[in-house]
N, C-alpha and C positions, 0 to 999 in steps of 0.2 A: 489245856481243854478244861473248861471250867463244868464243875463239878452241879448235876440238874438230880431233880426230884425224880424216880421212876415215873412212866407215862403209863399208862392204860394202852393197850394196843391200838386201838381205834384213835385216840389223843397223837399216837407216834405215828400211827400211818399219816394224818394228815397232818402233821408236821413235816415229816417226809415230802410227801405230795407237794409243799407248798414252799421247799426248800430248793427245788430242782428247776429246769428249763425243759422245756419244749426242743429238741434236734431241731437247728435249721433244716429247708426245703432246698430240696435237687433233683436237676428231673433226670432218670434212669430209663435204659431199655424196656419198654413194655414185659419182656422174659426174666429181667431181674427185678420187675416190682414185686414180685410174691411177696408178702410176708409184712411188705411198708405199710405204712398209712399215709393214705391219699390227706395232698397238704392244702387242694384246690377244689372248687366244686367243676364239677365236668356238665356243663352245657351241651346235647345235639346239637352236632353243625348239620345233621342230618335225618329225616326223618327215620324212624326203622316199624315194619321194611320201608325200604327207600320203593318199592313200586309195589304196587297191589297183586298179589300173588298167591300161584295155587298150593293149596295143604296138600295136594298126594296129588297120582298122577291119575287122567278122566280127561272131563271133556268140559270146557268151559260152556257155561249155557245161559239163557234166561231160565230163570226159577217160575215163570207162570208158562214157559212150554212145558216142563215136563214133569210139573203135578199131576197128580193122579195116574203117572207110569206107574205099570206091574206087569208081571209075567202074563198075566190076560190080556190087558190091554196095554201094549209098549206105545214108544210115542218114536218114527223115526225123524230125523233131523239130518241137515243138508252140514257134511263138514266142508269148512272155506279157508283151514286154514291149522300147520301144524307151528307149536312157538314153544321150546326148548329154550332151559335154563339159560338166562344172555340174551336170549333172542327180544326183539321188540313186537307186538304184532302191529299190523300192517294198516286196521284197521279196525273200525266199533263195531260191535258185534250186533246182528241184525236178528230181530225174532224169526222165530225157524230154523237160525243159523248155531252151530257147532263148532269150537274151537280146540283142535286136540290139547294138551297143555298134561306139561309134565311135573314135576315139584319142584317147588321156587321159580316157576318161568311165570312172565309176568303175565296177567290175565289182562283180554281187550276191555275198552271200556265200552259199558252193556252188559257185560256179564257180570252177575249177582251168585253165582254158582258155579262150583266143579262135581259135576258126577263123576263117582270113581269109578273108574276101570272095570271093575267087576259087574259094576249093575247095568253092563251094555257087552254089547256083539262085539268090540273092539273095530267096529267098520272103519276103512279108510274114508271114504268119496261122501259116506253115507253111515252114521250110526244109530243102531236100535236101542233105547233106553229102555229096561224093563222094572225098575224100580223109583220108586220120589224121592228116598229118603236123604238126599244130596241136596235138595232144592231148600235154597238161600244159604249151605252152608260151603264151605272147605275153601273158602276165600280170605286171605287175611288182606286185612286193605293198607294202605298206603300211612304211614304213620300210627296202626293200631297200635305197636308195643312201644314207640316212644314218638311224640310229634318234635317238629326242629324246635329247637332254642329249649326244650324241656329239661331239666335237671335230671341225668342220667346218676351220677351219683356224688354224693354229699362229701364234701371236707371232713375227713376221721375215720372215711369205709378203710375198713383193714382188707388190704386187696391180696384175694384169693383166687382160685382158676376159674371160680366163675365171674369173680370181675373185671378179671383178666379178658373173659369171653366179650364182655361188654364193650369195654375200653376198644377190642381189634375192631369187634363188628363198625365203632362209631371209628376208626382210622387212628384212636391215639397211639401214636407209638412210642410215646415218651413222658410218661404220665409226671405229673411232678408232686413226690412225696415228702415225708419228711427221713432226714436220716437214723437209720439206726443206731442207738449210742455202740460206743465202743464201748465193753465193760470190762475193766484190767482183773484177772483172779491172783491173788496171793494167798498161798497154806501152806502150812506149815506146823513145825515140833519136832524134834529131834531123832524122836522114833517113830517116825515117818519118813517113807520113802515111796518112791515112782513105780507103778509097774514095770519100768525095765531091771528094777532088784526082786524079780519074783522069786528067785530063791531064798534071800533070806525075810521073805514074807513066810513061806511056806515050810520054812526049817523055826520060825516062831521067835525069829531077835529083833523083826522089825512089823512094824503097822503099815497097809496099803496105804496110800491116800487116796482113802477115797472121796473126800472131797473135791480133788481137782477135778474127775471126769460126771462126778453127779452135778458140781455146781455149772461145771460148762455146759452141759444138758439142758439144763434149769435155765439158764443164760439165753442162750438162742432160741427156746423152746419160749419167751416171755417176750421175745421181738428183739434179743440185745445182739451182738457182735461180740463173743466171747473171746477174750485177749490173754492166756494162760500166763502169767507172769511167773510161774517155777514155784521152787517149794524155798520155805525159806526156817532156815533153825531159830531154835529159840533162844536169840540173841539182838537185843535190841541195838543195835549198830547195824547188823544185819537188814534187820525189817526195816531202819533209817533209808538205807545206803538203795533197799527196791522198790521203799515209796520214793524215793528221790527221783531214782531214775525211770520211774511208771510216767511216762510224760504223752505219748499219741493213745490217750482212753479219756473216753469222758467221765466216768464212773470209777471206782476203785471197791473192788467190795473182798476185804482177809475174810479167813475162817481159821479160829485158834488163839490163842493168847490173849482172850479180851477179860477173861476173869478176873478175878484181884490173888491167882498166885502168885510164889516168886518170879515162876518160868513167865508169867503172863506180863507181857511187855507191850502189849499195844496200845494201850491208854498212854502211857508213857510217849511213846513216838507221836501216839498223835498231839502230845503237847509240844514236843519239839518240831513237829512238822506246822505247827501255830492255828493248830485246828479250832473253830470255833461251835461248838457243841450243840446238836441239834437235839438231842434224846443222848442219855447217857444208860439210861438202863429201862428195862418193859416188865412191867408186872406180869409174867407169865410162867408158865411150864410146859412143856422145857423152852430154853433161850432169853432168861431172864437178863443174860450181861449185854445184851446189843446193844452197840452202840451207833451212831452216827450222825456225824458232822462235815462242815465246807472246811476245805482247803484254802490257803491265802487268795488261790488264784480261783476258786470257784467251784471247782471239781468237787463233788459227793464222797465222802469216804463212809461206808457200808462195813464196820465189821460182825461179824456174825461168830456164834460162838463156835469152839472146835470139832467139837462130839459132833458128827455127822446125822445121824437123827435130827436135836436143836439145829444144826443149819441149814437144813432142807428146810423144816417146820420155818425157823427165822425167815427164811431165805420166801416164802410164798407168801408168807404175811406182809412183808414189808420190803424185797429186794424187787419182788415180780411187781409192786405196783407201781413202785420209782422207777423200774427200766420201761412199764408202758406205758407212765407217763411221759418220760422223756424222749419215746418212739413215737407219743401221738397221740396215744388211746385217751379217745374220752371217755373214758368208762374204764380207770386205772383196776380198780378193786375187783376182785372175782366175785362174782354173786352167790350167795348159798343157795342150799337149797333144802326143803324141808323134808325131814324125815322121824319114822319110827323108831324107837330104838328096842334093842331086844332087851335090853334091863337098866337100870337105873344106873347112871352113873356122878359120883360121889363129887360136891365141890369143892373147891379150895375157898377158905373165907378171904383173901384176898387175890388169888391168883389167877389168870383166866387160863383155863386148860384148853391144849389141843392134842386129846386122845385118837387116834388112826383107827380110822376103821373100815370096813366093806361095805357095800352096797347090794342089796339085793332088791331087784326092781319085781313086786307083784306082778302078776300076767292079769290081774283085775283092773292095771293102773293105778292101784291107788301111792300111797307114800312108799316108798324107796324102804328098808329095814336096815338100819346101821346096828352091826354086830363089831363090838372093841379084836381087832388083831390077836389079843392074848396078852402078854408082860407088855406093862408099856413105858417101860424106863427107857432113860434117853440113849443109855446104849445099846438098844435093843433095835438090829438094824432091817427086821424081818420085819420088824412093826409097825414100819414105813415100806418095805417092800412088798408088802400084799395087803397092803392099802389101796382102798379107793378117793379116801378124802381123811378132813381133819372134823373131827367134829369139836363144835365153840362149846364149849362149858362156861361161862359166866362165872365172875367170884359169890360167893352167897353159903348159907347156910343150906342144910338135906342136900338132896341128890339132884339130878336132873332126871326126870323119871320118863313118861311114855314116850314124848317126840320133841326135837331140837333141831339146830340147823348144822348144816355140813358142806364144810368148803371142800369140792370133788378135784380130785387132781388132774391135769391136760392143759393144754396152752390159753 
């Protein structure tokens, strides 16, 4: 793995970005596309509604009989005719004439109006209207919320249950998205172990990992298919022998040994593994040592450093925009957002900072208030779990002082 200049984080993401593939497209059950991104654009084969129909349930009417209805002066009308949800009606509605109609049953045509229920006798043969305030409305017509052949939705919507909703109404039952990558997790270190050793976590001879169940979180939670690959010691034959055999994942992303200790053996493997070097290391704090590079065969290898803090931080700057770009998303990078901040915070003359902080949203509306967690050393695991986002500090001289931007945590 040939040896590169630190990048600037914005220089590494899109290198990143531009190093990866797009998941091919497959089309899945309507009930498993949650979460895909749509790989086609979806055309109405159908108008929606498909028939001109009533908002609530009343009487279908002309809108010039029964203006100027009120309780002083009602207006009655001749009913010809009851048409329930399904039902077709019979015939065109004639001035004078009244049509019962319930919600979603489809209105005769002539009628410009449903008066509700309330502002009439509910008569059978014969309805008394004593109100106007229905005349020309609670009718949705034929094609209002999408006409046929219209573009219901675009190539890259990230389908959700309300596109979900969309998709049924128009009959797709098999949308076709793109797939989401596999992403293989390898972590590892010696004095690491599994929550199934929770005694000797809790008697104080061993470290959780907890990277394996934050970064698989992170994983699925960015659009991936998290693929746990085990813990691996710090023994570079080891780490050889489970990139070797990490073969059904499109992605590969360790956490651990990317440093330049003794114990840190992954630079190593990935020269043996004939990695060719996209970013070797990010001008930042915390997670200066990431690395990442393609495999012989094409594959991403993502390493991220060990300290669990740095890898999360790593892991949103740079893991979550290469897994949605390769899920689909046009719009890989999280957007920031601007905020006050409660006091100055100090810069690195070369390093770009990402201090953890909260969010507190004014009831004026105005900017958000980012207040720093407290210690924000990289082993400080509190200082990412009562976080709301990362806040960017820039390399530069003084502080960052009243307001800056803030990358908020969530999928």
């Amino acid at each position: 793995m040939t040896h590169l200049e630190p990048h600037s984080v914005s220089d590494a993401c899109t290198a990143l970005l531009a190093a990866v593939q797009v998941q091919p497209s497959l089309r899945v059950p309507l009930a498993d596309a949650v979460g895909h991104v749509l790989a086609e654009e979806i055309f109405a084969p159908i108008p929606l509604p498909p028939w001109t129909n009533a908002a609530m349930d009343g009487y279908a009417v002309h809108a010039a009989d029964v203006r100027g209805a009120s309780a002083t002066s009602p207006v009655s009308l001749r009913v010809v005719a009851v048409v329930a949800a399904g039902d077709a009606p019979s015939r065109a509605l004639q001035r004078g004439e009244a049509v019962r109609v319930y919600t979603g049953a489809a209105v005769p045509e002539g009628a410009d109006s449903v008066v509700r229920q309330e502002d009439s006798d509910r008569g059978i043969d014969d309805v008394v209207i004593h109100h106007d305030r229905d005349a020309g409305a609670n009718v949705r017509p034929l094609g209002g919320d999408l006409a046929r052949g219209a573009v219901a939705l675009v190539s890259g919507t990230v389908l959700g249950p309300h596109q979900l909703a969309l998709l049924a109404a128009l009959a797709v039952a098999h949308p076709v998205v793109r797939r989401k990558p596999r992403v293989g997790l390898l972590t590892g270190g010696d004095e690491v172990v599994s929550l199934d050793h929770r005694e000797q976590i809790l008697d104080g001879t061993r470290l959780s990992d907890v990277n394996g169940p934050a970064l698989t979180a992170l994983i699925n939670e960015a659009g991936g298919v998290a693929v746990p690959l085990g813990l691996v010691p710090d023994d570079p034959d080891a780490l050889d022998a489970a990139v070797s055999a990490a073969r059904d994942i499109d992605l590969l992303i360790t956490a651990g040994g990317v440093s330049v200790g003794d114990r840190d053996h992954v630079r190593e493997v990935m020269r043996r593994q004939r990695v060719t070097a996209v970013i070797d290391r990010v001008r930042i704090r915390p997670g200066g040592p990431t690395a990442f590079g393609m495999l012989p065969d094409g594959r991403g290898w993502l390493a991220l450093p060990g300290n669990p803090v740095s890898a999360m931080v790593t892991f949103e700057l740079f893991a979550r925009p290469v897994i949605r770009r390769m899920a689909g998303h046009p719009e890989p990078r999280r957007r920031a957002i601007r905020v006050r901040l409660e006091r100055a915070v100090t810069r690195d003359a070369r390093l770009e900072l990402y201090p953890r902080v909260t969010l507190a949203w004014p009831a004026d509306g105005g900017l958000p208030l980012a207040r720093l967690t407290g210690p924000q050393g990289s082993g400080i695991l509190t200082s990412i779990a009562r976080s709301d986002g990362l806040l960017i500090v820039a390399p530069g001289s003084g502080a960052l002082q009243q307001e800056g931007w803030v990358l908020p945590h969530g999928p």
